[in-house]
C-alpha positions as CSV (number, residue, x, y, z in Angstrom):
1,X,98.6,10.8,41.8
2,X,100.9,10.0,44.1
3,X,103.4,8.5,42.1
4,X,103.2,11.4,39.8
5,X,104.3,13.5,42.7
6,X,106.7,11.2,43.5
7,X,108.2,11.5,39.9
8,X,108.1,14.8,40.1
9,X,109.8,15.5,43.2
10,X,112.5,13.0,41.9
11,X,113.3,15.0,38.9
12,X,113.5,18.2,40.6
13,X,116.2,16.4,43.2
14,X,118.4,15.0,40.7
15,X,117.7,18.8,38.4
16,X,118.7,20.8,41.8
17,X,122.5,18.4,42.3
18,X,125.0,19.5,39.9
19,X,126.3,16.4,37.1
20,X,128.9,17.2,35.7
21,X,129.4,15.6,32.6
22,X,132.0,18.1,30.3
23,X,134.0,20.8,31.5
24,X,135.4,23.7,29.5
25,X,139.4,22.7,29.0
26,X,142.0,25.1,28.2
27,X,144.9,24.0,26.8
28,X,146.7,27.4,27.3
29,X,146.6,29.4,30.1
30,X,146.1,32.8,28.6
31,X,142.9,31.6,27.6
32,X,141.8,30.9,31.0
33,X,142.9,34.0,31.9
34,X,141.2,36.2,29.5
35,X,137.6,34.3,30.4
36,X,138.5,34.3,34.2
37,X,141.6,36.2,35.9
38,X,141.1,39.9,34.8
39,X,137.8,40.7,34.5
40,X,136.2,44.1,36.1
41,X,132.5,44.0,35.5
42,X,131.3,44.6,39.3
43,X,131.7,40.6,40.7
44,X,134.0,40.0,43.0
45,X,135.9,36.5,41.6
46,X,137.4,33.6,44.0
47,X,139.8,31.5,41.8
48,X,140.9,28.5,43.2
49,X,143.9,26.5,41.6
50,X,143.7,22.8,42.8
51,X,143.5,19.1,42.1
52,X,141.6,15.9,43.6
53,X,145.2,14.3,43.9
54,X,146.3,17.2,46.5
55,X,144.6,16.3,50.1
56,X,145.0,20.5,50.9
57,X,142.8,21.2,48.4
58,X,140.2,18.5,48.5
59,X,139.9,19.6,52.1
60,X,139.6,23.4,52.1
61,X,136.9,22.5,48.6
62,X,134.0,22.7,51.2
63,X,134.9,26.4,52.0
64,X,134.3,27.3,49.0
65,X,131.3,26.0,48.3
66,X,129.5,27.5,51.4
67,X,131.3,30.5,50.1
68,X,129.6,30.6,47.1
69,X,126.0,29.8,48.7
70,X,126.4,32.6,51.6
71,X,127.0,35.3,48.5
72,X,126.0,34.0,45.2
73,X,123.0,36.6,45.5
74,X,125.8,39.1,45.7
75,X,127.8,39.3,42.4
76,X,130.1,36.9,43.3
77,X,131.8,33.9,41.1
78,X,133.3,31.4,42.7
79,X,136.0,29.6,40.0
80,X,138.0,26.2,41.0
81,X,140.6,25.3,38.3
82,X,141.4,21.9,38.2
83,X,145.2,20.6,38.0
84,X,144.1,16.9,37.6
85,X,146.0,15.4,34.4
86,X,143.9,15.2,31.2
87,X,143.9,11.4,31.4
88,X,142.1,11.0,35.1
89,X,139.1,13.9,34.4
90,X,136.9,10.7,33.5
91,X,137.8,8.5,36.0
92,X,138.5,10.7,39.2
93,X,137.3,14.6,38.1
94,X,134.2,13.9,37.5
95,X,133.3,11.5,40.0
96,X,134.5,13.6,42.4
97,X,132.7,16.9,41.5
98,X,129.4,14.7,41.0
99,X,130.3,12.4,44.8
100,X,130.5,16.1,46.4
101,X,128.0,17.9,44.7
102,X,129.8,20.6,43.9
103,X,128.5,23.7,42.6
104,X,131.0,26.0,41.9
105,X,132.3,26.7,37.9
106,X,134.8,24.4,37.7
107,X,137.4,24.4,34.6
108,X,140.8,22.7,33.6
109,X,143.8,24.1,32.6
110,X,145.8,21.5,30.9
111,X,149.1,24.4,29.8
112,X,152.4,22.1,30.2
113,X,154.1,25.6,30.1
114,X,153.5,25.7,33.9
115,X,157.2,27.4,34.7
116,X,155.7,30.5,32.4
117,X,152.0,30.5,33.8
118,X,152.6,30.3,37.4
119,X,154.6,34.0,37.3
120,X,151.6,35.0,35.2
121,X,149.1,34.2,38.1
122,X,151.6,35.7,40.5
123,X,155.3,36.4,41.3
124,X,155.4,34.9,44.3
125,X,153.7,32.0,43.8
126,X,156.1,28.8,43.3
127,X,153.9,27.0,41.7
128,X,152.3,24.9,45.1
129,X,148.7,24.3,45.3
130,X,146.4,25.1,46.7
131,X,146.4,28.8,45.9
132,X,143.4,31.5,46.2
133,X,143.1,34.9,43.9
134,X,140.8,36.7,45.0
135,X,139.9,39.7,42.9
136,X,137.4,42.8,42.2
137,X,138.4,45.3,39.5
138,X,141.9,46.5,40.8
139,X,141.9,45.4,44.3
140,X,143.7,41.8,43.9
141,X,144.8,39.3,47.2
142,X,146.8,36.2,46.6
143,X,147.1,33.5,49.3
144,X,149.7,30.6,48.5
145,X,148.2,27.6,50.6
146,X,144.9,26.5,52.3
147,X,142.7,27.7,53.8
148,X,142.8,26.4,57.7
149,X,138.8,27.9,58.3
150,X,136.1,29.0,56.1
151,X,136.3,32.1,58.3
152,X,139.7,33.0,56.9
153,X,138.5,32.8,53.5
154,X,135.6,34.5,54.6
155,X,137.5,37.3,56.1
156,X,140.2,37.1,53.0
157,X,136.8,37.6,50.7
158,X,135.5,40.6,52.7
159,X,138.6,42.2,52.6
160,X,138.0,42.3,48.6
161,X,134.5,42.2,48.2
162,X,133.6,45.4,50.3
């Protein structure tokens, strides 16, 4: 009985941790963005344009995650969009998303047509990463860089979200 237990408790650990195995690709960004970036159906969405190669984002990654658990109970999606090149989602993607547990909807967005994309996600971006768009219905924030604190996310967040 006890091993049964045992096997059972097991199952439910490795069922609980995210394994990521496939991710949705999208070879063209105004795919992503009719799935992701313009949606107004009451959630408040926190899309997150970043890539395992770029040390700001792998370090502000964390943020988002205990943004997501703090108000996934409160119509809130929390999107990361991976810049990694096609060839490394196998060898350093998924190992890192499975390493770190991460939670979060992750997608990539594999659209060499970055110099017409990056004005579609927002004039003022210059194409840099990590960047954050934050958005509910209409009301829309933009921040080009990282996140120093998961209280100025938090805060950034609010500012949408309420």
């Amino acid at each position: 009985m006890k091993g049964l237990l045992l096997s059972v408790f097991l199952l439910l650990s490795v069922a609980a941790t995210a394994q990521w195995t496939k991710l949705t690709s999208y070879d063209k960004y105004d795919e992503m963005a009719q799935e992701y970036m313009d949606r107004d159906d009451g959630y408040t969405y926190v899309i997150n344009y970043w890539a395992t190669w770029c040390g700001p984002c792998v370090k502000e990654l964390p943020y988002f995650e205990q943004l997501l658990k703090a108000y996934s109970h409160d119509k809130t999606k929390v999107i990361l969009v991976s810049l990694d090149f096609p060839n490394k989602v196998d060898s350093k993607l998924l190992p890192f998303l499975n390493k770190h547990n991460i939670q979060s909807e992750v997608v990539i967005l594999d659209d060499p047509k970055s110099n017409i994309w990056i004005d579609k996600v927002d004039l003022s971006w210059e194409g840099a990463i990590p960047v954050t768009i934050i958005y509910r219905g209409e009301k829309r924030v933009f921040w080009d860089g990282e996140f120093d604190t998961y209280e100025d996310l938090d805060k950034l967040f609010l500012s949408i979200h309420n």
